[in-house]
C-alpha distance (Angstrom), angle and dihedral (degrees) to the residues before:
residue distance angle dihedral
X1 . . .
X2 3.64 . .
X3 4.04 118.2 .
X4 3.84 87.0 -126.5
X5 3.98 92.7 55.3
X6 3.73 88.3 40.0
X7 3.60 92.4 53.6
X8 4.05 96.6 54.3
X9 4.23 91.8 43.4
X10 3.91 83.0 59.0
X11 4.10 91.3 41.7
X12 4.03 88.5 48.3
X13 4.13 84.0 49.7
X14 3.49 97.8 52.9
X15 3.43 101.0 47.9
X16 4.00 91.6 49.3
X17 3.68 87.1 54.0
X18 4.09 95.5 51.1
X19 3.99 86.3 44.3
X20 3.86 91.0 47.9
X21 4.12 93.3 42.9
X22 3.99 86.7 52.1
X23 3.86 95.2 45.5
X24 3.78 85.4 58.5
X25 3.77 95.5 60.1
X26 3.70 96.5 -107.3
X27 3.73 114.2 148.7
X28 3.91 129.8 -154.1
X29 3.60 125.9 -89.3
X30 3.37 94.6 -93.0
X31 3.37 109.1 46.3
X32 3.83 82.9 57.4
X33 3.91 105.2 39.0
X34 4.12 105.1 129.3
X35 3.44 127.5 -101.9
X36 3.90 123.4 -98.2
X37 3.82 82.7 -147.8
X38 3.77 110.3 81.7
X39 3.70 94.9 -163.0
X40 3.86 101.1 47.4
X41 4.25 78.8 47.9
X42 3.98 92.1 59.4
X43 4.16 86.3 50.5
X44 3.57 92.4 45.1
X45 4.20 86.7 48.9
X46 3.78 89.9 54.1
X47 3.33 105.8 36.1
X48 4.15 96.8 51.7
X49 4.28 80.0 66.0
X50 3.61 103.0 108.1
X51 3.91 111.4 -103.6
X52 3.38 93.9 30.9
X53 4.09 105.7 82.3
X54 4.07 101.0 -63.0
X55 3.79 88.4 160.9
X56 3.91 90.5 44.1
X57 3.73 85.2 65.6
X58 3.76 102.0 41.0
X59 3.72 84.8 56.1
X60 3.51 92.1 54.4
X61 4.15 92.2 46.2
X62 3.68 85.2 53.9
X63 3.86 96.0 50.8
X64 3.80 134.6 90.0
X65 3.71 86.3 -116.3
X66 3.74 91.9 67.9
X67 3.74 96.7 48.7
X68 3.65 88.2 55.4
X69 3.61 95.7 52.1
X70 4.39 89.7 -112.6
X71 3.67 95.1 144.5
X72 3.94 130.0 -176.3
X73 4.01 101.3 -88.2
X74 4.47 85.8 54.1
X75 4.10 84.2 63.3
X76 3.75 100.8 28.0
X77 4.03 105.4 42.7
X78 3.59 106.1 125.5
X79 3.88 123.1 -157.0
X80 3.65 121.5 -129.8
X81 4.26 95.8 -106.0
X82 4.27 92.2 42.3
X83 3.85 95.5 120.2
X84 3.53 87.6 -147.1
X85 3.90 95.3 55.6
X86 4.48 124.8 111.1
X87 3.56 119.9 -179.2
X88 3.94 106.9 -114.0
X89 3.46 129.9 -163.4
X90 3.75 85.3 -26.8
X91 3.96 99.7 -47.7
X92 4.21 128.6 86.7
X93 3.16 109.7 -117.6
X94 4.20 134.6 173.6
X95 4.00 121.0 -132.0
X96 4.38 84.0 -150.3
X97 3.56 122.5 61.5
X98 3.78 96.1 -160.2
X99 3.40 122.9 -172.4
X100 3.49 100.0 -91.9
X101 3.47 88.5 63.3
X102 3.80 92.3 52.1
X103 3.89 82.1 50.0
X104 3.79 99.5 76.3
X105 3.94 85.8 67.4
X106 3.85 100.2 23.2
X107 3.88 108.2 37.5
X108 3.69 101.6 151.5
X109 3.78 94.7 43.7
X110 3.91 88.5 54.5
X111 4.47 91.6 40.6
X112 3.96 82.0 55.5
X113 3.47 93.9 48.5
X114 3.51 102.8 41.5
X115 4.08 85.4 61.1
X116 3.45 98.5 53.9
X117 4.26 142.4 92.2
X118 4.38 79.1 -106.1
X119 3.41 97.7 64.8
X120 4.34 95.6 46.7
X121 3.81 87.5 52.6
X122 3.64 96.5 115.0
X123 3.88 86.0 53.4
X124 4.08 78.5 90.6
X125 3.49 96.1 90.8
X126 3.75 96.1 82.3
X127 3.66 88.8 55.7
X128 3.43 130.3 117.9
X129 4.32 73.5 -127.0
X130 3.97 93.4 61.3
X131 4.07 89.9 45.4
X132 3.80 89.0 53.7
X133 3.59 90.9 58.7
X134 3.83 111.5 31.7
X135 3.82 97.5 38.3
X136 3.87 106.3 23.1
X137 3.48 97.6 33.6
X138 3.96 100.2 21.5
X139 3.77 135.1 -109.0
X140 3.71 106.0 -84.3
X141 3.88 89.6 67.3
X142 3.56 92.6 60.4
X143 3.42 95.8 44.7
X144 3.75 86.0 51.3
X145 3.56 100.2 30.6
X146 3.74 119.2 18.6
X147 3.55 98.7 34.5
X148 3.39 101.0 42.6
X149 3.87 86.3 70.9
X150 3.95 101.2 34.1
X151 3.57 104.4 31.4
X152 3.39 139.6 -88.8
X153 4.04 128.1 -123.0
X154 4.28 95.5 -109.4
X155 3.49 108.3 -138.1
X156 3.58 130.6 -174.6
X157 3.97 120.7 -155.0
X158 3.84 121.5 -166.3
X159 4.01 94.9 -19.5
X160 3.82 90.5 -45.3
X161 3.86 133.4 98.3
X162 4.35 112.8 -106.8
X163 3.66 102.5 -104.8
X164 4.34 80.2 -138.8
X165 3.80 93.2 66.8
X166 3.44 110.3 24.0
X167 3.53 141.2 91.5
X168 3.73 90.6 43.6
X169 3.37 132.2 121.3
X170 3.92 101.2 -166.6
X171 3.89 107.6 162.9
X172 3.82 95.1 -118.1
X173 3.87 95.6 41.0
X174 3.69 110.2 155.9
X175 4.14 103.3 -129.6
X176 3.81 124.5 -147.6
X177 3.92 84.2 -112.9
X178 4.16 87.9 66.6
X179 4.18 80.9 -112.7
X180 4.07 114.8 128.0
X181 3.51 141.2 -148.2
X182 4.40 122.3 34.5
X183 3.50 114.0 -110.7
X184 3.78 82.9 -153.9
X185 3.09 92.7 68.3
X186 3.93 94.0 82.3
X187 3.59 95.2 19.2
X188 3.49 107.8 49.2
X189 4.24 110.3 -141.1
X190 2.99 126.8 -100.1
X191 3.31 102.7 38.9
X192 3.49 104.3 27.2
X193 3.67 95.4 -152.8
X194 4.05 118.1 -172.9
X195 3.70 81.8 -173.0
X196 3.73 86.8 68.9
X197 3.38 97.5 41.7
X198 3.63 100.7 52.8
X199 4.17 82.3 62.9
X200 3.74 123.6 99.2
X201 3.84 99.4 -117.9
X202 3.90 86.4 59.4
X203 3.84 85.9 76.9
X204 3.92 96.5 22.7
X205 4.02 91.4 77.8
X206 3.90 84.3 73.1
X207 3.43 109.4 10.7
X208 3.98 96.3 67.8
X209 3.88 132.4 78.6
X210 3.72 138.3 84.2
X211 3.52 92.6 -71.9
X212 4.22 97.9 50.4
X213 3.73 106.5 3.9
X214 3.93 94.2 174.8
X215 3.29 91.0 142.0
X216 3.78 100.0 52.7
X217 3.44 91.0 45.2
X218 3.84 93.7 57.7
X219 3.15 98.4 56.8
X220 4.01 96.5 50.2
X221 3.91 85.2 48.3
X222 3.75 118.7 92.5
X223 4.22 85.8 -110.9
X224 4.24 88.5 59.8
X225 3.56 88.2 45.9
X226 3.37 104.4 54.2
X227 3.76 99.1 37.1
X228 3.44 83.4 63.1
X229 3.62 98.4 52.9
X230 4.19 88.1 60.2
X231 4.12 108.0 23.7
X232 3.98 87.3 104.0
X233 3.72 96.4 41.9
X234 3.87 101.1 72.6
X235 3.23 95.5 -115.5
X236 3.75 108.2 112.6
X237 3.79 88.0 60.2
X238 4.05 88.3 -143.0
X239 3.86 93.9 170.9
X240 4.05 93.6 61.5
X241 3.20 124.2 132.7
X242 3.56 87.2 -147.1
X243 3.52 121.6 36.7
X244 3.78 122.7 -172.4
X245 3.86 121.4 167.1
X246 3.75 100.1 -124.4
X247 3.65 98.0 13.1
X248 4.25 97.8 53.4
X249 3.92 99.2 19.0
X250 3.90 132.9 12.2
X251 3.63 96.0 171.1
X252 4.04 109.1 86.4
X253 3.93 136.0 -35.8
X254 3.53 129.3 -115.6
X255 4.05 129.5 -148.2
X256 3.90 83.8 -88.0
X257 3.76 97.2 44.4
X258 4.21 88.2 69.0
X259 3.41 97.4 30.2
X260 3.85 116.0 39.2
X261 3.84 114.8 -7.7
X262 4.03 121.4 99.7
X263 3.84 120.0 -98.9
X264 3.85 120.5 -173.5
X265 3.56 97.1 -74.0
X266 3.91 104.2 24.6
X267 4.06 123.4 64.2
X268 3.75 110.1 -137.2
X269 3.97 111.7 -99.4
X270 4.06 128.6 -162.0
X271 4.18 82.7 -138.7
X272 3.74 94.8 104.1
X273 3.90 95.6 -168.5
X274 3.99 95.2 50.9
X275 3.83 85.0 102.2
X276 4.38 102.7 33.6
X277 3.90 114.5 97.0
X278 3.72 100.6 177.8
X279 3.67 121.4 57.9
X280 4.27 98.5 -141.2
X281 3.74 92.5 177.7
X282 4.36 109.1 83.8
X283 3.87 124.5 60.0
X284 4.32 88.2 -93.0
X285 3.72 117.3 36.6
X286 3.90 122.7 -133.2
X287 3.44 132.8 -165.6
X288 3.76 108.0 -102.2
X289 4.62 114.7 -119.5
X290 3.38 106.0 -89.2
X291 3.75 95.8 25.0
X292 3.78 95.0 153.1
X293 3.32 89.7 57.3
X294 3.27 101.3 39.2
X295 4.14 89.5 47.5
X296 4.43 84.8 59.0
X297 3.74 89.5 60.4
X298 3.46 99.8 57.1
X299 3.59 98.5 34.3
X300 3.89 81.9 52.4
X301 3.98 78.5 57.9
X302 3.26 96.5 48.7
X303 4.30 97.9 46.6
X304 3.96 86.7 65.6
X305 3.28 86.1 80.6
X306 4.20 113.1 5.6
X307 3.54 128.1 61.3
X308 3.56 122.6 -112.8
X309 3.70 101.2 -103.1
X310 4.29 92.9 44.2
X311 3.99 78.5 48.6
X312 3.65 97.3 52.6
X313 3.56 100.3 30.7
X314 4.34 89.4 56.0
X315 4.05 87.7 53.5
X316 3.69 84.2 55.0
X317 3.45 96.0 52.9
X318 3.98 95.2 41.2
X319 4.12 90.2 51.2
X320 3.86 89.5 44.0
X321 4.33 88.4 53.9
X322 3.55 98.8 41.5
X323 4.05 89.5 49.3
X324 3.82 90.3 50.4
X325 3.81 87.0 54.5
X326 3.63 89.9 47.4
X327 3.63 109.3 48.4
X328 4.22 98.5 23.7
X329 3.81 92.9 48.6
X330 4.11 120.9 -4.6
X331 3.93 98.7 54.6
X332 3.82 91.4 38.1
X333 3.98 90.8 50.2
X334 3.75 92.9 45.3
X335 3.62 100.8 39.7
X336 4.46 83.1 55.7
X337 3.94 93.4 43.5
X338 4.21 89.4 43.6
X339 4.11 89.7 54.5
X340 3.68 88.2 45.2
X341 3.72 92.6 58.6
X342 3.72 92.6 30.3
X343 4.07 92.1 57.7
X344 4.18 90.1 35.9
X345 4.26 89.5 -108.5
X346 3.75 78.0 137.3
X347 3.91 138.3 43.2
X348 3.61 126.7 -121.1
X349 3.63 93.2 -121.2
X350 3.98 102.4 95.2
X351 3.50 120.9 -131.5
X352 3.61 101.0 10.7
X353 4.28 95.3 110.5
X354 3.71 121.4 61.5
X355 4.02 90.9 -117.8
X356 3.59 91.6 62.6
X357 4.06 94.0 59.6
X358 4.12 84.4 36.3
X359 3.76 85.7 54.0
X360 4.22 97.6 37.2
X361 3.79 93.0 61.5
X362 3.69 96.3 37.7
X363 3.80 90.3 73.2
X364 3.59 107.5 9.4
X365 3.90 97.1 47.8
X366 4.17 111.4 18.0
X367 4.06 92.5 20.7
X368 3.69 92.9 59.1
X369 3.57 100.2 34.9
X370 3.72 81.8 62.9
X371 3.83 101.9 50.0
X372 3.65 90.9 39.8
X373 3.70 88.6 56.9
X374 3.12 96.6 53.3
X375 3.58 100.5 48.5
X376 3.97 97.8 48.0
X377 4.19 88.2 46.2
X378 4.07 93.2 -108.1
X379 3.69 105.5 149.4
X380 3.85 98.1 -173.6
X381 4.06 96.7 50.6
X382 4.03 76.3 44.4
X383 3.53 97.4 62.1
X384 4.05 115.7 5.8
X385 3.97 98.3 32.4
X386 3.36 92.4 30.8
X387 3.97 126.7 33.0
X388 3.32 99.2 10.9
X389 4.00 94.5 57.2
X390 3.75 90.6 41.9
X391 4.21 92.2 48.4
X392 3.95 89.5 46.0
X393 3.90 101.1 46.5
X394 4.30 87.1 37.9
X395 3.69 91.8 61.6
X396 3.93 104.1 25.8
X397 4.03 106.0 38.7
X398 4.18 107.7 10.1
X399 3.78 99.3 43.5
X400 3.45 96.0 40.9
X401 3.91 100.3 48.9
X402 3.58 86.2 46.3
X403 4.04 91.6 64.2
X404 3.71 84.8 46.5
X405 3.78 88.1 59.9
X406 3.27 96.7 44.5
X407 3.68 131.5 -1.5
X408 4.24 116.9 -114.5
X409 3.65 85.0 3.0
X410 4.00 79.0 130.1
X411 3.62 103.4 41.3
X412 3.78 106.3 99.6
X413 4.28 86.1 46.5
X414 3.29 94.2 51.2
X415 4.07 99.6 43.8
X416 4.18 87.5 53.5
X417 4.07 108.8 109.0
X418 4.39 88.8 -105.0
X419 3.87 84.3 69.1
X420 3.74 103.3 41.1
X421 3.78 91.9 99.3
X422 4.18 90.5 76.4
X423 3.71 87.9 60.7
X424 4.06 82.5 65.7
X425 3.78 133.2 -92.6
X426 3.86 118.6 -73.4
X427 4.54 111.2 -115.9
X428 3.93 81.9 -107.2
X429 3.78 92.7 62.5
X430 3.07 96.0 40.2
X431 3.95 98.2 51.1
X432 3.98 86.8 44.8
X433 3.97 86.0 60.6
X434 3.84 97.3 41.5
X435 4.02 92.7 48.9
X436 4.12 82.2 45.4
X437 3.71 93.3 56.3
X438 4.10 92.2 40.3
X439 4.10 89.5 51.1
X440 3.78 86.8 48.2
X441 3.70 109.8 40.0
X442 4.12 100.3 12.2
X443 3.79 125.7 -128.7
């Protein structure tokens, strides 16, 4: 037999054997190199018996965690006065991992966090939000809905966690430990990928909806698109330790890429507003303290890709739309609902009057929609989700059910020059859109 022919029969062998050996489930060496820690080792030992969390541990073999020898007791130690602690199999452990615990290893990440709009999440359920869905709609759909997003309150009743607050992983749940926010939230235990978490869905669990469809509106925008067109090529390096736009990846951005991650001249930072200007979220925006500063970051975002002028010229554009919103509709809606309370029009009790739901979605749903289209380049939630919902249900349900609670309660809106067009357009107008539809579609 010749040496060549002998050579590719032993070739053809060994890769049979590697494809056999991974079939079976083993792993490599060092996905399965033991623990230094005894007691992590004795978890791991149990919990690999099927039933008992096999695909818990896997995760964990798989993570960065296990190559660095972090094992489950590091994370899930419990102290003796942790409310949330049970003795097990001789050792305290904790069910939660709050952030605090993360914080022994991660301190920054967690400082970060703790200052930003993340970690005050849970501050919700004095909203007129959290009313709408414990007492209008009933308890069990925050607990399954709201919460699961903002954060519940974890309680823990006779040694166990409250079934009402917990699982969740809510980004400004309140921890038995007094700690908030869940780092899992993002980085989904138990493998703690950042890979993961650099990707859009990470954020589109929350950040979707009628009433903040970020996530929908990335993916219509230009950014969606085209991350899609390369996040199975290799090229957005998402697994990087480092992760620079234009140094890493070139291809597309993700929610994180503008928001959080490191360019050449910032350092990425777990405070998710360091970068956000505008506040899109009440009936009238405002720009945010520090908005000048805050407005350099992203643009510095932004320039890693855009020229200066395309850069510029977009800001001017976003400020211009969320201004329209405020002063043609927010301000004039809020000014009529404030006299209504103000002069007792309206009870105290919210939602119980027509106006009040008419009013609600206005802003909170079709008012957002439209500033957060603007601001994350989403022409349709722009226009048809967002403007064009807000102008119909402005002048065909609010302003008329506020006449019907009180007469000329309207007037002084409607006479301002955004609402001259109801009194009829002017022969000029009208001639400019006739000789527009002629040019366009001919006699």
């Amino acid at each position: 037999m010749s040496r060549q022919k002998y050579s590719s029969i032993i070739t053809v062998l060994a890769v049979s054997i590697c494809v056999l050996y991974l079939s079976l489930g083993f792993k490599n060496s060092e996905n399965n190199r033991p623990l230094k820690d005894d007691d992590s080792k004795a978890c791991i030992d149990c919990h690999s018996k099927e039933g008992m969390g096999v695909s818990i541990v896997q995760m964990w073999r798989e993570s960065k965690h296990s190559k660095n020898d972090i094992g489950c007791f590091d994370c899930h130690e419990a102290e003796q006065s942790d409310a949330d602690g049970f003795d097990h199999y001789g050792k305290r452990i904790a069910t939660i991992v709050s952030p605090r615990d993360c914080g022994k290893c991660h301190e920054q990440e967690v400082t970060e966090f703790d200052g930003s709009h993340h970690a005050k999440a849970a501050q919700f359920i004095g909203s007129l939000d959290n009313i709408l869905g414990e007492i209008v709609e009933g308890a069990a759909a925050a607990n399954s809905g709201c919460r699961q997003c903002h954060g519940s309150i974890v309680q823990v009743k006779n040694g166990k966690l409250d079934a009402t607050t917990w699982p969740n992983t809510g980004i400004g749940r309140v921890n038995p430990d007094g700690s908030k926010g869940s780092c899992t939230a993002c980085h989904s235990r138990h493998s703690f990928s950042v890979a993961q978490a650099r990707q859009p869905e990470a954020c589109g669990k929350c950040h979707m909806g009628p009433d903040h469809p970020q996530m929908e509106i990335y993916t219509e925008s230009k950014h969606g698109i085209k991350f899609q067109a390369v996040r199975s090529t290799g090229l957005m390096n998402l697994d990087k330790e480092e992760w620079v736009v234009g140094k890493d990846y070139t291809s597309a951005p993700t929610c994180v890429t503008c928001h959080m991650s490191a360019t050449p001249s910032q350092k990425v930072s777990h405070d998710i507003g360091r970068r956000i200007s505008w506040t899109l979220r009440p009936p009238v925006s405002i720009k945010l303290e520090n908005d000048i500063e805050k407005r350099s970051r992203m643009k510095d975002v932004c320039m890693q890709c855009h020229a200066k002028e395309h850069t510029e010229n977009f800001f001017t554009q976003y400020d211009e739309a969320v201004e329209l919103y405020n002063e043609k509709f927010g301000k004039p809606a809020k000014g009529i609902m404030d006299k209504f309370y103000a002069d007792k029009k309206l009870t105290k009790t919210p939602f119980d009057e027509e106006i009040e739901w008419i009013y609600y979605e206005l802003w909170h749903h079709e008012g957002r929609r439209a500033r957060m289209g603007a601001s994350m380049m989403g022409p349709d939630y722009t226009q048809w989700h967002g403007f064009y919902e807000v102008a119909k249900h402005f002048y065909n349900k609010f302003i008329p059910d506020a006449e019907k609670i009180q007469k000329g309660s309207t007037k002084q809106v409607m006479d301002s020059k955004f609402h001259e067009w109801k009194k009829g357009l002017t022969e000029e107008q009208k001639k400019e859109i006739l000789d527009f539809y002629k040019k366009r579609y001919g006699e």
